[in-house]
TORPA-4810 file (N, C-alpha, C, O; in nm, 3 decimals):
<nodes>
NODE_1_0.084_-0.119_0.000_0.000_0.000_0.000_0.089_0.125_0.000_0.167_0.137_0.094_X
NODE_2_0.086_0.207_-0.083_0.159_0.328_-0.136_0.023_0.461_-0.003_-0.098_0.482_-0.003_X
NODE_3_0.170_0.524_0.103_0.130_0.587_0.176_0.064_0.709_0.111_0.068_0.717_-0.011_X
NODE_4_0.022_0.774_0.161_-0.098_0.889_0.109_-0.013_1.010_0.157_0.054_1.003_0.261_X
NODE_5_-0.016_1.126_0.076_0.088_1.231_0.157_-0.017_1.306_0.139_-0.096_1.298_0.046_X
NODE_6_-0.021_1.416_0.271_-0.105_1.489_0.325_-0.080_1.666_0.230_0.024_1.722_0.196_X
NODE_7_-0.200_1.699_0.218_-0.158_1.849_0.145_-0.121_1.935_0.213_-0.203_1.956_0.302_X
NODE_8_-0.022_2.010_0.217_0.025_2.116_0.277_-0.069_2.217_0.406_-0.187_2.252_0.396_X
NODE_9_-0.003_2.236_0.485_-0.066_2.291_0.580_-0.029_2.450_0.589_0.069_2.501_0.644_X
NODE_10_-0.171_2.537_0.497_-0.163_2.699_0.526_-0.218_2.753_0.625_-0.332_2.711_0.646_X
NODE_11_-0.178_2.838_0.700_-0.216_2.927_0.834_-0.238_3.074_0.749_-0.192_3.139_0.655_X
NODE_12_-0.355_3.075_0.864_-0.419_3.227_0.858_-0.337_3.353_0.827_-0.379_3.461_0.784_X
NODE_13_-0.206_3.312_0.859_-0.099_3.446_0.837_-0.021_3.403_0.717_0.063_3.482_0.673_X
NODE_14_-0.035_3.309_0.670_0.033_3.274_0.511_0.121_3.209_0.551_0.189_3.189_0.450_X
NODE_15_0.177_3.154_0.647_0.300_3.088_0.709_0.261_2.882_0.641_0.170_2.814_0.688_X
NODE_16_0.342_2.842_0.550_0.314_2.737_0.545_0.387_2.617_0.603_0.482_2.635_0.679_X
NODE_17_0.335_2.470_0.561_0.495_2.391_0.615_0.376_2.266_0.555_0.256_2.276_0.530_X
NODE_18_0.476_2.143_0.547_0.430_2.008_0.457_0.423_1.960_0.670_0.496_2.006_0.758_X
NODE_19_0.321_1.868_0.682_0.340_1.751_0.766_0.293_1.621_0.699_0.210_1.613_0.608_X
NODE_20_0.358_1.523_0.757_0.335_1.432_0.707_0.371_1.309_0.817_0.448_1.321_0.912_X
NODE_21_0.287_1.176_0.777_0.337_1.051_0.872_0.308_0.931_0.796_0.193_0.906_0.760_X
NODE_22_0.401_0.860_0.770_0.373_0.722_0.689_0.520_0.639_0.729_0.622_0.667_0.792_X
NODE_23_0.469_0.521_0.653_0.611_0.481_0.685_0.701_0.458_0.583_0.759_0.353_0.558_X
NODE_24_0.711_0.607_0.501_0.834_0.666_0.457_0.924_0.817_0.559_1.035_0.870_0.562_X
NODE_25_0.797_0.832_0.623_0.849_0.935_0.703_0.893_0.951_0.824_0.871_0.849_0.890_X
NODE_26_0.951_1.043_0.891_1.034_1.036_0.985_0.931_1.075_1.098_0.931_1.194_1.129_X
NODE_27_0.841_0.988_1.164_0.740_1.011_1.232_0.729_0.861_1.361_0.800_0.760_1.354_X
NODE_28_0.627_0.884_1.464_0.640_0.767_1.495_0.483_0.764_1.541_0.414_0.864_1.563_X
NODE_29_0.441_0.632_1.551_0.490_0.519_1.476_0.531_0.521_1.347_0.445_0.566_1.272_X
NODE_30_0.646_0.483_1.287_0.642_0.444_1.155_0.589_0.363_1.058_0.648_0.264_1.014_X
NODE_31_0.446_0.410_1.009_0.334_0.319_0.951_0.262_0.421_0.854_0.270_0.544_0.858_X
NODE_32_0.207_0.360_0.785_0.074_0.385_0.727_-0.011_0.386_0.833_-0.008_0.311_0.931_X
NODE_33_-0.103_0.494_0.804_-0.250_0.484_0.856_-0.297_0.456_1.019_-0.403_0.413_1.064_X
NODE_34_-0.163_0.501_1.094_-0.140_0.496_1.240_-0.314_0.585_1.300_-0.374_0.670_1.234_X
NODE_35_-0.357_0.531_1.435_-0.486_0.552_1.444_-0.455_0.715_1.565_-0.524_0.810_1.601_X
NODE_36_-0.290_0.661_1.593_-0.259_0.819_1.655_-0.090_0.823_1.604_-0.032_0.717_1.584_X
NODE_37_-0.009_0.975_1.584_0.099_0.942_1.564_0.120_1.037_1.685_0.040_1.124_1.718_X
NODE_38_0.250_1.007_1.757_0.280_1.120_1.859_0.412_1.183_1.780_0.403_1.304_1.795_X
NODE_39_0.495_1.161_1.725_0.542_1.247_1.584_0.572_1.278_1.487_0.617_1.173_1.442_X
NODE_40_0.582_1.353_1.409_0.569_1.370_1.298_0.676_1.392_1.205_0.783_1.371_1.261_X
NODE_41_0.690_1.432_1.064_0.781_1.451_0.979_0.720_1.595_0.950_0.605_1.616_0.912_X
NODE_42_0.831_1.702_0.979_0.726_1.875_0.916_0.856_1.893_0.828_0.972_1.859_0.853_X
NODE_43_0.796_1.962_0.709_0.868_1.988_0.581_0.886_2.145_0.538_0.793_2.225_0.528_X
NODE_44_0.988_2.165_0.520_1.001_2.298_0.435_0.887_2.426_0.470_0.815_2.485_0.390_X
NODE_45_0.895_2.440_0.568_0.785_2.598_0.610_0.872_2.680_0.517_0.981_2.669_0.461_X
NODE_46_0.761_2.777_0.529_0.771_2.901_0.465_0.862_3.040_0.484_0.886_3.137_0.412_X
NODE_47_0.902_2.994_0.631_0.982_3.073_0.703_1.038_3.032_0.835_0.969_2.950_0.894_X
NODE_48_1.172_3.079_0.908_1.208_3.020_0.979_1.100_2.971_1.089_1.001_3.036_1.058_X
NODE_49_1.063_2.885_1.211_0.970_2.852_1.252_1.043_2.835_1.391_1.094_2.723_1.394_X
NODE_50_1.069_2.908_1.512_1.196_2.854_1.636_1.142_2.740_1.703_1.218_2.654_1.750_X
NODE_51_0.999_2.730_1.713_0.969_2.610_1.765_0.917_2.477_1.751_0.832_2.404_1.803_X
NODE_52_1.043_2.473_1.621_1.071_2.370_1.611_1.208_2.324_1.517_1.230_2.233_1.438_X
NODE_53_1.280_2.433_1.569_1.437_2.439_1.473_1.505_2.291_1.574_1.584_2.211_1.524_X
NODE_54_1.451_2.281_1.722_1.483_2.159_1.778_1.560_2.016_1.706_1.650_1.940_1.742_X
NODE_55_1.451_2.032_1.557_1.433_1.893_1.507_1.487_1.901_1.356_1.496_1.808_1.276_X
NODE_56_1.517_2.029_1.338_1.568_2.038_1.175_1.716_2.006_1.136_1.823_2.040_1.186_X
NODE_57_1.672_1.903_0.991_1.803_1.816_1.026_1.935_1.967_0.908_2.054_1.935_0.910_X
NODE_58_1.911_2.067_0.848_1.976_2.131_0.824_1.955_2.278_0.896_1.896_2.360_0.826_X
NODE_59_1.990_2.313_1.007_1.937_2.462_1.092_1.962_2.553_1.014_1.885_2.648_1.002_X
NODE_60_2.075_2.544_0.942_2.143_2.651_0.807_2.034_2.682_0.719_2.062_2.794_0.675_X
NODE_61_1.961_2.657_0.685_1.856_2.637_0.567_1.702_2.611_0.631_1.631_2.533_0.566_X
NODE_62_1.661_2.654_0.722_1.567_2.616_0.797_1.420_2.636_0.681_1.328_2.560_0.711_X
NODE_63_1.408_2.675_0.630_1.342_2.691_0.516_1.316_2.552_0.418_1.205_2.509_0.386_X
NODE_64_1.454_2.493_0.376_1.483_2.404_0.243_1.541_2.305_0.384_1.658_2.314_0.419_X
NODE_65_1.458_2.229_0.444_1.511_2.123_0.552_1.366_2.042_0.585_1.252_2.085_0.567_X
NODE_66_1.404_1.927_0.635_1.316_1.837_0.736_1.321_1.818_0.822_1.425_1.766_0.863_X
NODE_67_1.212_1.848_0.915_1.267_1.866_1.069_1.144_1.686_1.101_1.025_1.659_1.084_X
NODE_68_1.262_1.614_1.149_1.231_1.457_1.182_1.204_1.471_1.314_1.258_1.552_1.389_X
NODE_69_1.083_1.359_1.353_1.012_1.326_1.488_0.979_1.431_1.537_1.036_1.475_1.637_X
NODE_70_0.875_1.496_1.473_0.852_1.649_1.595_0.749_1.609_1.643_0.670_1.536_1.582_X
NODE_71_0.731_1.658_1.782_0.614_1.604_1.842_0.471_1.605_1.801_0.440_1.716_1.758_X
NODE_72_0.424_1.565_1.801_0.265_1.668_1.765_0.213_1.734_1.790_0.157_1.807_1.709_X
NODE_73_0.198_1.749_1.949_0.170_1.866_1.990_0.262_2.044_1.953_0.226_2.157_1.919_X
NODE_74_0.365_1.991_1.980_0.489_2.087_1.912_0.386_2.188_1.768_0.344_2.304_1.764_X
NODE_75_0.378_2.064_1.660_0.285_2.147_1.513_0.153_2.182_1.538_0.088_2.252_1.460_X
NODE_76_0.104_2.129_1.656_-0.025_2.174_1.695_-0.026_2.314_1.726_-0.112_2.402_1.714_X
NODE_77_0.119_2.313_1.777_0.145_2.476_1.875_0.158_2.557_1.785_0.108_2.670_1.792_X
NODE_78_0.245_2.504_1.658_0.325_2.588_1.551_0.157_2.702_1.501_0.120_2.819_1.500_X
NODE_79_0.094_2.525_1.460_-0.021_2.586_1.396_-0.121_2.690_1.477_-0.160_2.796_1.427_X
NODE_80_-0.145_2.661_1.563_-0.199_2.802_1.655_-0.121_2.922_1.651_-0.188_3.024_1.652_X
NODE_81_-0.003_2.936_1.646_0.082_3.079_1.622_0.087_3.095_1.521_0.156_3.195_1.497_X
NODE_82_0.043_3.041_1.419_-0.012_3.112_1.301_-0.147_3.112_1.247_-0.181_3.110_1.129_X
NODE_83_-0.252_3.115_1.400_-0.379_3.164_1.382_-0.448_3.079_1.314_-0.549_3.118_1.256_X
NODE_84_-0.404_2.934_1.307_-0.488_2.839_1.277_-0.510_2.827_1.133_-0.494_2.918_1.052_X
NODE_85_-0.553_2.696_1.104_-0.526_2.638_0.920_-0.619_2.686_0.871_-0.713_2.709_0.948_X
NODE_86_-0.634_2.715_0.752_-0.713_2.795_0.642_-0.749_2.647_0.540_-0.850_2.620_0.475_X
NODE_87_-0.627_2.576_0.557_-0.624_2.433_0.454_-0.481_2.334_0.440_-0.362_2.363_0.435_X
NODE_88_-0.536_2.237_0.436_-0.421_2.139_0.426_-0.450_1.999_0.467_-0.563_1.954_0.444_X
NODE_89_-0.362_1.928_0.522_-0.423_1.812_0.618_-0.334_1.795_0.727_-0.222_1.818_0.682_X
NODE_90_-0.325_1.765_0.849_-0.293_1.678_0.911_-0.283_1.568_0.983_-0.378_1.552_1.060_X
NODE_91_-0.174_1.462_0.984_-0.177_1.328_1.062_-0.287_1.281_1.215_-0.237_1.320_1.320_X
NODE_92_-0.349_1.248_1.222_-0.353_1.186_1.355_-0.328_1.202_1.431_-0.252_1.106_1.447_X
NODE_93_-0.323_1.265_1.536_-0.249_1.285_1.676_-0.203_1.495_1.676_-0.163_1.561_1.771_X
NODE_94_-0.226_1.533_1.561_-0.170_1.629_1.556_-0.290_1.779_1.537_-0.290_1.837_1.429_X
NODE_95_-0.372_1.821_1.634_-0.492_1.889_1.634_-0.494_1.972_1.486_-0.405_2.035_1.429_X
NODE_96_-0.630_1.946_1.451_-0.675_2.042_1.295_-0.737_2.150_1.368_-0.859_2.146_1.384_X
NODE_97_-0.667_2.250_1.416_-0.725_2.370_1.473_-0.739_2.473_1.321_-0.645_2.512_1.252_X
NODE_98_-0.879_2.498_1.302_-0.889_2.525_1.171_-0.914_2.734_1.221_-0.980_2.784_1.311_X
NODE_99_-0.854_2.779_1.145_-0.836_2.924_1.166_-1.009_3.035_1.172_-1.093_3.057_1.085_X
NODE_100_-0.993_3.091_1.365_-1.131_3.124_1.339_-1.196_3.033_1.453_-1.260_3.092_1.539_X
NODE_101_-1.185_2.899_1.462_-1.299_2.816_1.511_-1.239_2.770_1.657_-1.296_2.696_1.737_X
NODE_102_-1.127_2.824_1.672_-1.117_2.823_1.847_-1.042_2.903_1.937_-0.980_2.871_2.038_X
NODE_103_-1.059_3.031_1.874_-1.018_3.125_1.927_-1.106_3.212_2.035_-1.227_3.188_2.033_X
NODE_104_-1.069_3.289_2.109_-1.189_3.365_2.232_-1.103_3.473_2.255_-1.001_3.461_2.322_X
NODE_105_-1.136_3.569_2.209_-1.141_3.711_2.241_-1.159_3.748_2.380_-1.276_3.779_2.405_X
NODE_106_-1.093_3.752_2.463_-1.137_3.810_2.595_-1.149_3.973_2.634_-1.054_4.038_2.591_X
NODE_107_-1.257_4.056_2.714_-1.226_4.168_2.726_-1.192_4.193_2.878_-1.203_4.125_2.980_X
NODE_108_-1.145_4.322_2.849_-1.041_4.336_2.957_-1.120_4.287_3.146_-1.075_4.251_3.255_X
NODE_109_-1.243_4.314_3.092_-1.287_4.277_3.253_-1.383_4.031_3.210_-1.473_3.954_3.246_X
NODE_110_-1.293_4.039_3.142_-1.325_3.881_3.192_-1.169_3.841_3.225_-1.164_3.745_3.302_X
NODE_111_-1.044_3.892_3.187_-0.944_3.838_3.283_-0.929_3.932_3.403_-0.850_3.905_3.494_X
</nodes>
């Protein structure tokens, strides 16, 4: 079975990056069609990204690199600091916080 690669993941601020998990990728479990992955393979963002230069296997080029085993939660985080996905896909284990749909405005007298 030829793994399925996921479409690119765009954020609300234009900030992109590839995730992906199969078992060509540097994720774990290493499988196809895992029912959770706890991490992932993130590809080539759009711009440097610090949290998650942790895992990038060229830091020089943080741009043109693969950053192997990042956690999931880690791209969950990425993706919330850039105001949540507009479109793309992601793996299993790794929240589709879609841009807009879980955010809360607080005013100054509810904190």
């Amino acid at each position: 079975m030829q793994p399925t690669l996921n479409e690119k993941v765009i954020c609300a601020d234009g900030f992109s990056m590839s995730v992906q998990a199969n078992e060509n990728a540097y994720c774990s479990p290493r499988m196809n069609g895992a029912t959770l992955y706890v991490e992932v393979e993130v590809g080539f963002p759009t711009e440097r990204e610090e949290l998650i230069m942790p895992w990038a296997e060229s830091p020089a080029r943080p741009t043109d690199t693969v950053y192997a085993y990042v956690p999931a939660s880690v791209v969950t985080n990425v993706i919330a600091k850039h105001g949540g996905m507009v479109s793309g896909e992601v793996p299993s284990g790794v929240a589709r916080l879609e841009a807009g749909s879980w955010s809360h405005k607080y005013s100054s007298q509810e904190i």
